[in-house]
KOLFIRO-193547 format. One record per residue (C-alpha): residue number from 0; residue in one letter; x, y, z. Coordinates in pm, whole numbers. Layout:
BEGIN
R pos code   east  north     up
R NUM    A      X      Y      Z
...
This chain:
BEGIN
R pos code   east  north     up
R   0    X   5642  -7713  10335
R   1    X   5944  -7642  10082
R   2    X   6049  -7305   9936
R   3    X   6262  -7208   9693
R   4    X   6594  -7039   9725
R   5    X   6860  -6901   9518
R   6    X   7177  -6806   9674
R   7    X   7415  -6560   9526
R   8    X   7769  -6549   9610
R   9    X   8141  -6455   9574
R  10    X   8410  -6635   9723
R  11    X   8763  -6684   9571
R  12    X   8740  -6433   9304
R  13    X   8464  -6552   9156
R  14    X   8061  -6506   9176
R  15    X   7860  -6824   9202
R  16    X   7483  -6940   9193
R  17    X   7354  -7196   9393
R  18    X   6981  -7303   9432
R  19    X   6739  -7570   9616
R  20    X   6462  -7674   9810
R  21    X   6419  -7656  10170
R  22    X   6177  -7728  10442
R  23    X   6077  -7465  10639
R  24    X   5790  -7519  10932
R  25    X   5439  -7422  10803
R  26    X   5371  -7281  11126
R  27    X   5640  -7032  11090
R  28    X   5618  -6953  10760
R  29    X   5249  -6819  10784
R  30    X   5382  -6598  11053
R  31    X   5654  -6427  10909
R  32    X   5773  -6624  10572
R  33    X   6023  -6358  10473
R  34    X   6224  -6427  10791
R  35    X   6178  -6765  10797
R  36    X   6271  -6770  10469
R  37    X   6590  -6567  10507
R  38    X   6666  -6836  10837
R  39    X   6677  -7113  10599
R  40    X   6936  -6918  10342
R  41    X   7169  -6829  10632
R  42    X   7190  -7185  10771
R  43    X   7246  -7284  10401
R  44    X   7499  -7032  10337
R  45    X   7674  -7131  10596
R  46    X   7689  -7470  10492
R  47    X   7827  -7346  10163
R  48    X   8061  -7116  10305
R  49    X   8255  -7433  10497
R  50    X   8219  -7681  10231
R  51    X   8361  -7431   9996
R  52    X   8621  -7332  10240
R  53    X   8583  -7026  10149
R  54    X   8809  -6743  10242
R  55    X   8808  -6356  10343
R  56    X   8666  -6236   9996
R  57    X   8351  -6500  10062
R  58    X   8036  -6242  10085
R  59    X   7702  -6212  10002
R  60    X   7593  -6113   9694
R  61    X   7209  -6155   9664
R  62    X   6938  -6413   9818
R  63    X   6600  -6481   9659
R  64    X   6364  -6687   9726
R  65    X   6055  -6833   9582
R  66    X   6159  -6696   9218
R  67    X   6105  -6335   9297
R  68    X   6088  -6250   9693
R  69    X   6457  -6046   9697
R  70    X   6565  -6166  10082
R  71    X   6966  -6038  10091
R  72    X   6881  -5752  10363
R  73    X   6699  -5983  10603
R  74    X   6976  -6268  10562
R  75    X   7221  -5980  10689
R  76    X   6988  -5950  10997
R  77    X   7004  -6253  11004
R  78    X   7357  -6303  11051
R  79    X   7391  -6049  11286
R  80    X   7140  -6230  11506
R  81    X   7332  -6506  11533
């Protein structure tokens, strides 16, 4: 299955938006979608964070998925899991 996520973020003096679709394992996401949900952002983030080659001001600003579901907290967890 697919959710929805919008990424908030800062990184060179500036605060961005990015958003998309990503799988995430159904078996998962009926367990726990909020984490699963916040695993998903984090990988993506990172992604982001080394295309952008982004620097020591690059930070988290907000994560949301599925239009409403506010995930930021749980993508710090998740970070700090990792």
């Amino acid at each position: 299955m697919n959710i929805n996520i919008k990424v908030y973020l800062h990184a060179k003096g500036t605060n961005f938006l990015q958003s998309g679709s990503f799988p995430v394992t159904t078996s998962d996401y009926k367990k726990d979608p909020d984490w699963t949900a916040a695993v998903a952002a984090y990988e993506w983030i990172q992604q982001i964070k080394n295309n952008f080659a982004a620097g020591k001001d690059f930070h988290i600003v907000q994560v949301i998925y599925n239009e409403d579901i506010d995930i930021t907290e749980l993508v710090n967890k998740v970070r700090t899991a990792f």
